[in-house]
C-alpha positions, 0 to 999 in steps of 0.5 A: 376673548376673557378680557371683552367677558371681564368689561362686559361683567363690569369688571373695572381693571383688567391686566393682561400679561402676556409676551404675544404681541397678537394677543396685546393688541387684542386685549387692548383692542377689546378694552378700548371697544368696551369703553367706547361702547359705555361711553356711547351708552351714557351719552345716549341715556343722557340724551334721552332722560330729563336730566339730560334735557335740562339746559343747565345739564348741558352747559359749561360749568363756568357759564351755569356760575355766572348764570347763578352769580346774575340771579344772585345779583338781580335777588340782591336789587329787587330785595333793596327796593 
């Protein structure tokens, strides 16, 4: 199918017009395929880099602000004394 060749070459928008049914469910079915496979692909590349293994990297944004917030605050008391 033309859609899969499309996401496969990085193309980022792909519409399909068509009144056949069969054929919608196809291409829609191709495109979902195709997300997930990049989606796995990141997560796999992220997992193996070292960015991926940095402890940071892998926590929630709120927490990894608080963690700066204590540092900041722990810098702040040892400067003053």
């Amino acid at each position: 199918m033309h859609v899969a060749a499309l996401r496969e070459d990085g193309c980022p928008r792909v519409w399909v017009v068509t009144s056949d049914r069969c054929q919608q469910h196809a291409a829609h079915g191709a495109i979902k395929t195709s997300q997930k496979e990049v989606e796995r692909m990141l997560q796999e590349h992220k997992s193996t880099s070292v960015q991926g293994k940095l402890l940071k990297h892998n926590l929630d944004s709120g927490v990894v602000d608080a963690l700066k917030d204590l540092r900041n605050k722990l810098s702040e008391t040892e400067s003053r004394d």
